[in-house]
ROKOL-956005 format. One record per residue: x, y, z of N, C-alpha, C, O in turn; residue in one letter. Coordinates in nm, 2 decimals, decimal comma, m for minus. Atoms other than C-alpha are relative to their C-alpha. Layout:
# ROKOL-956005
npx_npy_npz_capx_capy_capz_cpx_cpy_cpz_opx_opy_opz_residu
X_Y_Z_X_Y_Z_X_Y_Z_X_Y_Z_A
...
***
This chain:
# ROKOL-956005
npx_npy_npz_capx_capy_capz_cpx_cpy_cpz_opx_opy_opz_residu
0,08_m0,12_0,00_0,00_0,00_0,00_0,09_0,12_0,00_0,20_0,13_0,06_X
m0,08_m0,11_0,07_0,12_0,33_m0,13_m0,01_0,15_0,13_m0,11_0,22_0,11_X
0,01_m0,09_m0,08_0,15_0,60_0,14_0,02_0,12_0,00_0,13_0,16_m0,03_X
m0,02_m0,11_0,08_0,05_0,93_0,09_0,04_0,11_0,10_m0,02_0,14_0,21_X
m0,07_m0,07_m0,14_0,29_1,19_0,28_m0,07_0,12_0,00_m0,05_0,18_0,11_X
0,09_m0,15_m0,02_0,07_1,51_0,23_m0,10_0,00_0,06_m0,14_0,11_0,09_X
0,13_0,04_m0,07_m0,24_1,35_0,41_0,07_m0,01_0,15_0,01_0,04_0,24_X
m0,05_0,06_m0,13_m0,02_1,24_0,70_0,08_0,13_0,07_0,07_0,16_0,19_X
m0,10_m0,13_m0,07_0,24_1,57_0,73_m0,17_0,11_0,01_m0,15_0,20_0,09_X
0,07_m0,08_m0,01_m0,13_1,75_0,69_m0,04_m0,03_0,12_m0,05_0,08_0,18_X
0,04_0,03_m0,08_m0,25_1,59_0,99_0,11_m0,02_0,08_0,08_m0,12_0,14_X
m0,11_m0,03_m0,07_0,07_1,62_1,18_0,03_0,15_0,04_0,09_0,18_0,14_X
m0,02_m0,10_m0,01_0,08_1,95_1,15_m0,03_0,08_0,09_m0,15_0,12_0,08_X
0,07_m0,09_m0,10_0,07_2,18_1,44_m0,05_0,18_m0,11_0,00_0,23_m0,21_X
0,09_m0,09_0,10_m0,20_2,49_1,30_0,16_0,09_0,04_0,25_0,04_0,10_X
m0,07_m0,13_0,02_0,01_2,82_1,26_m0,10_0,13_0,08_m0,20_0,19_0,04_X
0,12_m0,12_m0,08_m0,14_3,09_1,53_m0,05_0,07_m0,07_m0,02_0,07_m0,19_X
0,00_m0,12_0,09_m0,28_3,36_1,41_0,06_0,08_0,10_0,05_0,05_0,22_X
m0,04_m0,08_m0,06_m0,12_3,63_1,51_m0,07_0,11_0,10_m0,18_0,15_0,06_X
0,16_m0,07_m0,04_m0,31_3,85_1,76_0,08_0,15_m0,04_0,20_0,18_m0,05_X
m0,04_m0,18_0,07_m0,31_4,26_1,65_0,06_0,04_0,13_0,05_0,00_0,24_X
m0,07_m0,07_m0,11_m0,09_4,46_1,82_m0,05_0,16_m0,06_m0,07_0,19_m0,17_X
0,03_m0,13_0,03_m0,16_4,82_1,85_0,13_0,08_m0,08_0,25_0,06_m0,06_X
m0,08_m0,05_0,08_m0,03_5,04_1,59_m0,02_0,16_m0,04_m0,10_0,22_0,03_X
0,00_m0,12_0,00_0,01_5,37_1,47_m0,15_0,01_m0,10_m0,20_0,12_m0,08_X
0,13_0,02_0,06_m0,33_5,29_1,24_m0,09_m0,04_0,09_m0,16_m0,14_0,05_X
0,15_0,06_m0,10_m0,59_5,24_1,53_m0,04_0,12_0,00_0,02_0,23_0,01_X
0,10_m0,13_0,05_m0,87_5,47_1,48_0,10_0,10_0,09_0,15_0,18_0,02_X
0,01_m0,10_m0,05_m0,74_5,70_1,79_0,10_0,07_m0,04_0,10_0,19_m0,03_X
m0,13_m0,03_0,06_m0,38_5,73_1,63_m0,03_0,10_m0,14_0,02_0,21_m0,17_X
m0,01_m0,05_0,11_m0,52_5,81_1,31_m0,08_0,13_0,00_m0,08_0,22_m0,08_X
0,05_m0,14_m0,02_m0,71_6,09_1,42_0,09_0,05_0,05_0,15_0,09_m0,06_X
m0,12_m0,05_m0,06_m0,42_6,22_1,63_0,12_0,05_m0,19_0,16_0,17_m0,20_X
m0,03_m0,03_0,07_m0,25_6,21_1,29_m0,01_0,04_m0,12_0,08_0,05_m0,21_X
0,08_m0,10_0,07_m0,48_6,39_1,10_0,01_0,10_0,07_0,13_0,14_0,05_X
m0,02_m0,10_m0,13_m0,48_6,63_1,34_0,17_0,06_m0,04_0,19_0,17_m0,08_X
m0,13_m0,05_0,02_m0,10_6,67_1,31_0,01_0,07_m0,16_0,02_0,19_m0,18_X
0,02_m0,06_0,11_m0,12_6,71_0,96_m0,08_0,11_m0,04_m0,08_0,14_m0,16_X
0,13_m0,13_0,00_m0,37_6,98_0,96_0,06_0,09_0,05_0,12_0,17_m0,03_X
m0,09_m0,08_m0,11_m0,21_7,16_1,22_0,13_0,06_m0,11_0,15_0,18_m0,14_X
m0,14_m0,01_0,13_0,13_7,13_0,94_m0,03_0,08_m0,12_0,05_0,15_m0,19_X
0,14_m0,06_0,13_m0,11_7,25_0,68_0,00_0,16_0,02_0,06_0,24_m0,04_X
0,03_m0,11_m0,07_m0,22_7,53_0,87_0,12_0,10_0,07_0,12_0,23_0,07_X
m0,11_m0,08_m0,02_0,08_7,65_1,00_0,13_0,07_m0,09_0,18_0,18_m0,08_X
m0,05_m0,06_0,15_0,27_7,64_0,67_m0,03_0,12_m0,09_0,04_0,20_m0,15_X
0,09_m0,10_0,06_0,02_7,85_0,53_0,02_0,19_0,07_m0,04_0,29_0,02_X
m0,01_m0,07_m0,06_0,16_8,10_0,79_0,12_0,04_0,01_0,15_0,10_0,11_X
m0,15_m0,02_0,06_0,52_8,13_0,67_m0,01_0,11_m0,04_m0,11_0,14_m0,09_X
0,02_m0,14_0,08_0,58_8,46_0,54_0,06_m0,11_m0,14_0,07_m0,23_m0,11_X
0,00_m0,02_0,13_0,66_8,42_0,15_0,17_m0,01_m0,05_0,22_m0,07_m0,15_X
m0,15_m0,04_m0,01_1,03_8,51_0,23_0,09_m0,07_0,03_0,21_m0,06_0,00_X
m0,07_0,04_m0,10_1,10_8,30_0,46_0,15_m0,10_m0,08_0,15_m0,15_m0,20_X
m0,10_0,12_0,06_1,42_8,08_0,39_0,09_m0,06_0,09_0,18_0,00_0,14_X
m0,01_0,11_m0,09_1,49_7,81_0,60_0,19_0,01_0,03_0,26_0,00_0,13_X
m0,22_0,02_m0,01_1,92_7,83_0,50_m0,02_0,17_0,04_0,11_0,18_0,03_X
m0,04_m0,17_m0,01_1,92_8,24_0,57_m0,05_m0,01_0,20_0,00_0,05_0,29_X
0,05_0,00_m0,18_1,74_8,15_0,95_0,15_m0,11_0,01_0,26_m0,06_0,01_X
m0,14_0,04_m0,05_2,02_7,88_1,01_0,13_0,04_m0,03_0,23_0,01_0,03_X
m0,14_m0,08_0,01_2,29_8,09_0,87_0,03_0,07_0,09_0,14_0,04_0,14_X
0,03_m0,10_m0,06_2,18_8,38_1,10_0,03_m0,09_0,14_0,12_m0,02_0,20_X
0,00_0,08_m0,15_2,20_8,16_1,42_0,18_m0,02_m0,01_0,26_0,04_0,06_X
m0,14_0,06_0,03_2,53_8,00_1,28_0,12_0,14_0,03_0,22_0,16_0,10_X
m0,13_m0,11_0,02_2,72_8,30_1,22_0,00_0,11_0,13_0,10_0,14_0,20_X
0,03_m0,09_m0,17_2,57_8,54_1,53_0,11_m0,11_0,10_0,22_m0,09_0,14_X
m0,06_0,08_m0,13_2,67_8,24_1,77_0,17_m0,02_m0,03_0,24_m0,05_0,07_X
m0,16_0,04_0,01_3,05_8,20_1,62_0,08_0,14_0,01_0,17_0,14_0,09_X
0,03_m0,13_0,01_3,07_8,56_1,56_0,04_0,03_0,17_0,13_0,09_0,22_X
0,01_m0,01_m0,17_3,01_8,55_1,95_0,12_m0,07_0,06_0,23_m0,02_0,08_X
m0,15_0,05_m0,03_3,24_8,27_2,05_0,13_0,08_m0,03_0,23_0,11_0,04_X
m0,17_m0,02_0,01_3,52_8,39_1,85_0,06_0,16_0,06_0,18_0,19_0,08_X
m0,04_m0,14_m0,08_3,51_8,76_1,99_0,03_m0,01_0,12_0,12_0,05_0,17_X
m0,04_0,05_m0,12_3,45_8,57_2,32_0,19_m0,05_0,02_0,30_m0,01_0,07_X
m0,16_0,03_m0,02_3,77_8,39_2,29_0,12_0,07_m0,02_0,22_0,04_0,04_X
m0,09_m0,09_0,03_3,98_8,67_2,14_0,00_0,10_0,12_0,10_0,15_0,15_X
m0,01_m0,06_m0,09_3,86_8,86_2,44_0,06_m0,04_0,13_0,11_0,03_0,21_X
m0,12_0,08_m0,06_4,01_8,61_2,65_0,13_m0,08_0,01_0,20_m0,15_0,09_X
m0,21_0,00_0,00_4,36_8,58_2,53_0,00_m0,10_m0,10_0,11_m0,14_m0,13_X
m0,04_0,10_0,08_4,28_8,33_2,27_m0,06_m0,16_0,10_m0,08_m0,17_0,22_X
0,04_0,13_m0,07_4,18_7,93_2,33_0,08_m0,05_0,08_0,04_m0,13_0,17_X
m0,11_0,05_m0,09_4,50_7,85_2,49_m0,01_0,05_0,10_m0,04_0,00_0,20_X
m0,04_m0,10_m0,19_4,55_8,15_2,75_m0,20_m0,08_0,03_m0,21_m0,18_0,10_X
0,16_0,06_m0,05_4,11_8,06_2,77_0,07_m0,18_0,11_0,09_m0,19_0,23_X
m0,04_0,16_m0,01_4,23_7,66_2,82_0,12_0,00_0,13_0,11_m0,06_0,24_X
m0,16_m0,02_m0,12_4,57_7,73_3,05_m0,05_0,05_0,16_0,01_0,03_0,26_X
0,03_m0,02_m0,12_4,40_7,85_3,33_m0,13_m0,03_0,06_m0,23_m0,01_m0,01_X
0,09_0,08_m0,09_4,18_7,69_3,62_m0,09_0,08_0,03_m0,19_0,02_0,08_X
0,13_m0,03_0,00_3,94_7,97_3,62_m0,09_0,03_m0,09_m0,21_0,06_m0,06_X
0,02_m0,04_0,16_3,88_8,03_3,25_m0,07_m0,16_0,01_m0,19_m0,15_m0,01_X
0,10_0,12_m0,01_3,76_7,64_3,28_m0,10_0,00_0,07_m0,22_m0,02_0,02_X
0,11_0,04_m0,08_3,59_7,61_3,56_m0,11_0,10_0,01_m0,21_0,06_0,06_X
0,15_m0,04_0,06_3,34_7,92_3,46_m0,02_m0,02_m0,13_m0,10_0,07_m0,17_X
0,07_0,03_0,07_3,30_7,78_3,16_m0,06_m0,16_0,03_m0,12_m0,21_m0,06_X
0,06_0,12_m0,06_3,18_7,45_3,33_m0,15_0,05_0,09_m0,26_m0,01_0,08_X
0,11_m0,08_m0,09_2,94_7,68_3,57_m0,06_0,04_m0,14_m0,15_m0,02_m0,20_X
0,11_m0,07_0,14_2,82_7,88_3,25_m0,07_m0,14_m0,02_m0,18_m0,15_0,03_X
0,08_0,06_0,05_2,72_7,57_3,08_m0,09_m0,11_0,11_m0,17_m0,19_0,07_X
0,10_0,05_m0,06_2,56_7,45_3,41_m0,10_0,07_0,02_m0,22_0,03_0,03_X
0,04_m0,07_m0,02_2,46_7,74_3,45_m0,15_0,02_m0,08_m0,26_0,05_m0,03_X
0,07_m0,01_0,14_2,27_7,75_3,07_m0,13_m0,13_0,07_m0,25_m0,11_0,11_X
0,10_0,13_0,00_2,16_7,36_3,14_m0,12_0,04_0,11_m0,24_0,00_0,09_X
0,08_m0,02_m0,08_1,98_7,48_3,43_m0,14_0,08_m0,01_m0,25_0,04_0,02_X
0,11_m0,08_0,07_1,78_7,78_3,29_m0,07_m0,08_m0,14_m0,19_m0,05_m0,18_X
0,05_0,06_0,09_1,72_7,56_3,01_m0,10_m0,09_0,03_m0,19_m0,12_m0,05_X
0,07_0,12_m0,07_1,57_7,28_3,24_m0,12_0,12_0,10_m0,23_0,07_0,10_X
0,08_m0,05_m0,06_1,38_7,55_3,45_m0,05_0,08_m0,07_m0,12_0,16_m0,01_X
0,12_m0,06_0,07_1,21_7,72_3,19_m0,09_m0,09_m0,12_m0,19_m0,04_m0,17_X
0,10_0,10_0,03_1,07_7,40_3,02_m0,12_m0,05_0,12_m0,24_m0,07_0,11_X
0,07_0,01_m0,09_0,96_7,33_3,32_m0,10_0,02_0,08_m0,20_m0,05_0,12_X
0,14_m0,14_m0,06_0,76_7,61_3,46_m0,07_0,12_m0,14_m0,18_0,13_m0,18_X
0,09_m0,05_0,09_0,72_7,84_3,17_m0,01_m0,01_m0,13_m0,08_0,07_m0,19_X
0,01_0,05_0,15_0,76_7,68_2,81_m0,12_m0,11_0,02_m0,19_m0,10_m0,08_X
0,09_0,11_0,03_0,50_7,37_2,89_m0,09_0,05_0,10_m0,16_m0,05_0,12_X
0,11_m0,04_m0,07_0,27_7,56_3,15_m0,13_m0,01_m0,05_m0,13_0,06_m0,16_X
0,12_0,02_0,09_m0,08_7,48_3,02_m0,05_0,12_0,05_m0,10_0,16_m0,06_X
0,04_m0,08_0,03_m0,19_7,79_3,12_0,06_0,10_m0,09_m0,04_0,15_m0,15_X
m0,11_m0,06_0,05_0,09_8,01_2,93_0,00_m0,07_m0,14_0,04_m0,19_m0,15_X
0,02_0,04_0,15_0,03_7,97_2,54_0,16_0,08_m0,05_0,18_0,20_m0,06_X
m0,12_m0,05_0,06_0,39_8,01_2,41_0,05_m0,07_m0,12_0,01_m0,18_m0,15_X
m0,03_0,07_0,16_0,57_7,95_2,07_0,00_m0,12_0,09_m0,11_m0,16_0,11_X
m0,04_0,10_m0,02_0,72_7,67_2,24_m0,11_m0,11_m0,06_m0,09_m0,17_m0,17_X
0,06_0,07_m0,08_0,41_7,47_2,37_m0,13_m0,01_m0,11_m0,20_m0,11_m0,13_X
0,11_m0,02_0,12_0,17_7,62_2,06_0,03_m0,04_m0,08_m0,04_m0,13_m0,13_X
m0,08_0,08_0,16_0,39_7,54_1,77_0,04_m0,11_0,00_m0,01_m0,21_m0,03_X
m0,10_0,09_m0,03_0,66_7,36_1,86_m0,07_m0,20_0,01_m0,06_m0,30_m0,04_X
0,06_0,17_m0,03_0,47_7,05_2,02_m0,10_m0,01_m0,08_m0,16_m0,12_m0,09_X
0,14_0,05_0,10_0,19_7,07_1,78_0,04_m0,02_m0,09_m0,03_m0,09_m0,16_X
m0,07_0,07_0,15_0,41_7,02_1,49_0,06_m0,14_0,02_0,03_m0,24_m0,03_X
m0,08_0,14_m0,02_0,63_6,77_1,63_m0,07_m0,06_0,11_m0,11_0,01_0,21_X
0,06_0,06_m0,11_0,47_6,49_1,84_0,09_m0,10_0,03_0,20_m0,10_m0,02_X
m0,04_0,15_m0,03_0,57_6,16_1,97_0,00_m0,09_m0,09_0,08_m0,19_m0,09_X
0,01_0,10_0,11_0,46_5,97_1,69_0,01_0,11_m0,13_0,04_0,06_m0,24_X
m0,06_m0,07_0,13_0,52_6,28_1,42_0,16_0,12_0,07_0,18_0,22_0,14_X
m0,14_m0,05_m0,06_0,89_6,37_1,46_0,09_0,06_m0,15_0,20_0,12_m0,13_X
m0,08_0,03_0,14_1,02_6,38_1,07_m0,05_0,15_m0,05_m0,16_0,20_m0,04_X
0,05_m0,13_0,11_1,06_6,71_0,85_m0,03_m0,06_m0,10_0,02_m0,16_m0,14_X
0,03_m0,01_0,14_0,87_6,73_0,53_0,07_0,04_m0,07_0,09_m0,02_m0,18_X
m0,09_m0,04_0,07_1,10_6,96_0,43_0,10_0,13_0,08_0,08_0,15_0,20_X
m0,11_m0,03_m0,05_1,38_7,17_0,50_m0,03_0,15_0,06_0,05_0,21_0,13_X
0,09_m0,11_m0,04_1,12_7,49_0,57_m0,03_m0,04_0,12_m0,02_0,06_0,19_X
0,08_0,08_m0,09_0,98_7,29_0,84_0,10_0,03_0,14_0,06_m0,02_0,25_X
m0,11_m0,10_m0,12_1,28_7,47_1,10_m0,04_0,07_0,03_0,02_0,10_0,13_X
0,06_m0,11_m0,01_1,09_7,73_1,11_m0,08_m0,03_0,13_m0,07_0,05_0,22_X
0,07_0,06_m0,13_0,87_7,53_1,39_0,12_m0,03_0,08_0,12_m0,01_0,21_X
m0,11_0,07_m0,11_1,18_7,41_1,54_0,09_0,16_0,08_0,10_0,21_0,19_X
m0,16_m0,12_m0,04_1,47_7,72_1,57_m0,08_0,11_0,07_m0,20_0,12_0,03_X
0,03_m0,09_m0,04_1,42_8,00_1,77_m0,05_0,11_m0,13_m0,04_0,08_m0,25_X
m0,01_m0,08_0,10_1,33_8,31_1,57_0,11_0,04_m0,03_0,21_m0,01_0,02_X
m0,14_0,00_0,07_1,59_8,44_1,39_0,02_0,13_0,07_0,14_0,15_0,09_X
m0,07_m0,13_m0,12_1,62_8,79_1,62_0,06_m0,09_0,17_0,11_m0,05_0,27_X
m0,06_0,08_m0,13_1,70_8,53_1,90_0,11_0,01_0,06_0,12_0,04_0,18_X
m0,10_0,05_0,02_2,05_8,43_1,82_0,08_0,19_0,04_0,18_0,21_0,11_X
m0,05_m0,15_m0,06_2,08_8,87_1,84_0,03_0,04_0,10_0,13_0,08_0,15_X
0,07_m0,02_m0,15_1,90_8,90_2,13_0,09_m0,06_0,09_0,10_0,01_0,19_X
m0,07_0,09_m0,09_2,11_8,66_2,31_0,11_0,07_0,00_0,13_0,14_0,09_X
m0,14_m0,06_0,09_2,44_8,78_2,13_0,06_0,16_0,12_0,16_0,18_0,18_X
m0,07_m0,18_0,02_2,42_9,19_2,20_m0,04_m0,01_0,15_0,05_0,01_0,23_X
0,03_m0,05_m0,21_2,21_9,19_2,60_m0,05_m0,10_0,06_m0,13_m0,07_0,15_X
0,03_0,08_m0,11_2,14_8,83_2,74_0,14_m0,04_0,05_0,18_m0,04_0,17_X
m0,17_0,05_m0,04_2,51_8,70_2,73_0,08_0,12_0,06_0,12_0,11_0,17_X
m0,05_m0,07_m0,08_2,68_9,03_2,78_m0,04_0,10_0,18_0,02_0,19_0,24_X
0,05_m0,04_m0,17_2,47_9,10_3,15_0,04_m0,12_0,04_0,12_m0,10_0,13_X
m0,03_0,12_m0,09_2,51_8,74_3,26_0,16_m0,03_m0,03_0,19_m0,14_0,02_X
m0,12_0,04_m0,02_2,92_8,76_3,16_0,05_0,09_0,09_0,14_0,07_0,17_X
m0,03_m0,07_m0,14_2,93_9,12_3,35_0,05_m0,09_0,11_0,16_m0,14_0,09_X
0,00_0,03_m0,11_2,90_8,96_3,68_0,17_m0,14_0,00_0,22_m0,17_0,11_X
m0,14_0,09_m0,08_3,24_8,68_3,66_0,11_0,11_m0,09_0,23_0,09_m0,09_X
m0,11_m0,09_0,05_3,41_8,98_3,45_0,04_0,09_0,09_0,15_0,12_0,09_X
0,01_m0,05_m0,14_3,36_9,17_3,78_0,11_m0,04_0,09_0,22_0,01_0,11_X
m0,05_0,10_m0,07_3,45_8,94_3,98_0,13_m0,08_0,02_0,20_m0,11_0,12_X
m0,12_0,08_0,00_3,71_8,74_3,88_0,11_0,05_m0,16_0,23_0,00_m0,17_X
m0,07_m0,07_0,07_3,84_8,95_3,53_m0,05_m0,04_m0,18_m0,15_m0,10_m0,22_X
0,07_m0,01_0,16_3,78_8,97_3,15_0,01_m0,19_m0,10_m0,05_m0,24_m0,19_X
0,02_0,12_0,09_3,91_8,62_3,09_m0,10_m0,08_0,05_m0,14_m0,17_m0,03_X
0,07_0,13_m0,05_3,67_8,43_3,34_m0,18_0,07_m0,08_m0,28_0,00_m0,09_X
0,16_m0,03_0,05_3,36_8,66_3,18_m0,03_m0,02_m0,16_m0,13_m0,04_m0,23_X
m0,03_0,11_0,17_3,54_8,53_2,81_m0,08_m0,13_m0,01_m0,17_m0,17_m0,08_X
m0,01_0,15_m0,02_3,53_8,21_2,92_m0,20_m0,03_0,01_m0,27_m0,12_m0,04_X
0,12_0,05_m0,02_3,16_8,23_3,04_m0,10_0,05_m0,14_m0,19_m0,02_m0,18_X
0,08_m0,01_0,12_3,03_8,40_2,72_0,00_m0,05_m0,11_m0,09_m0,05_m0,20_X
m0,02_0,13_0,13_3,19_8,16_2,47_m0,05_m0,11_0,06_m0,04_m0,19_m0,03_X
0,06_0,09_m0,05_3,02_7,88_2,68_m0,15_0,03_m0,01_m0,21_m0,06_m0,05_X
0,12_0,00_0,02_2,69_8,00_2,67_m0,04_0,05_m0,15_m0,15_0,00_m0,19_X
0,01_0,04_0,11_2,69_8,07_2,35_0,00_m0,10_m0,12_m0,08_m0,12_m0,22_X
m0,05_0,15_0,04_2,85_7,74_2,24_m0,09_m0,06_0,06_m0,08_m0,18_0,01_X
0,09_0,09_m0,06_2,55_7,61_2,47_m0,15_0,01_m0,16_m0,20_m0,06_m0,24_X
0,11_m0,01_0,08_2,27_7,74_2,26_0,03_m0,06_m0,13_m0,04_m0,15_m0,17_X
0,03_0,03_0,15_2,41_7,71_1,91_0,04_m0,19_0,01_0,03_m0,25_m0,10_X
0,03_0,13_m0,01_2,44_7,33_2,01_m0,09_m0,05_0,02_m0,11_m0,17_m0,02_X
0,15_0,05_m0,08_2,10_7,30_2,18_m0,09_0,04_m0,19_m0,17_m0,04_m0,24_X
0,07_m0,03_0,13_1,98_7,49_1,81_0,03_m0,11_m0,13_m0,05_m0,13_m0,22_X
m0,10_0,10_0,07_2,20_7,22_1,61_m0,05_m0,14_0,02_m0,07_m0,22_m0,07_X
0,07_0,14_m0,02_2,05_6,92_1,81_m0,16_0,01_0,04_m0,21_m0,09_0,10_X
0,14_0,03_0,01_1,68_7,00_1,80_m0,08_m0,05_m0,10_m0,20_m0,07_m0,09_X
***
């Protein structure tokens, strides 16, 4: 008798699960969420000036903030004399805790305050979400970067009042030292958002 192995391996066969659904970025509540985003992207685009140009905003950041540093450092004797001495380091170690700190206490309390409607918390997180993170296109910085008078603003009277006080204190290189650090803090924080 002739034995037939497809009758026998069929009935041998353990079934094949089905797989059970796992939740995904396509479950109705997601996909509203990301309509929603898109809309929002839509709508905010539509609110670009005409002019705008995405490489002339990161230029402007770029060149202000080095612009800064390298004045900073030429006002403190250069990277070496900056580097050669133990106080020229250690306020630029303070500065950039200094930075991390205001950076961490103003997310904190007043960039994500639900009562306090700021670019941040308006734009910022309504463009980019947890599940929408990706530029469309290279315009799309415009939600992300500060404005482009920011990188000024910082530049000409938030850095030079907060380096006063160790130029004071301790001399022109340790208020070098702190203003090429906070500078060098932002245009890296602008670089990795």
């Amino acid at each position: 008798m002739e034995r037939n192995d497809a009758s026998d391996s069929d009935s041998d066969a353990t079934p094949t699960p089905t797989p059970t659904p796992t939740p995904s970025c396509h479950s109705p509540s997601t996909s509203l969420a990301h309509r929603a985003v898109h809309q929002y992207r839509s709508t905010f685009r539509s609110t670009i000036p005409p002019n705008y140009s995405p490489y002339r905003h990161f230029a402007t950041i770029n060149v202000s903030c080095i612009f800064g540093i390298a004045v900073s450092v030429w006002m403190g004797g250069g990277m070496v004399e900056l580097l050669s001495h133990v106080d020229s380091v250690i306020m630029a170690l303070l500065s950039f805790l200094f930075a991390n700190a205001v950076e961490y206490w103003a997310h904190r309390s007043k960039l994500h305050h639900p009562l306090i409607r700021t670019r941040h918390s308006h734009v910022h997180h309504r463009f980019f979400t947890d599940k929408e993170m990706s530029l469309d296109s290279f315009a799309d910085v415009h939600a992300i970067l500060f404005p482009p008078a920011a990188p000024l603003f910082l530049l000409l009277i938030v850095v030079p009042v907060i380096a006063a006080m160790p130029t004071l204190l301790l001399g022109v290189r340790a208020g070098a030292a702190c203003a090429a650090m906070l500078l060098t803090y932002y245009l890296t924080y602008e670089w990795m958002r």
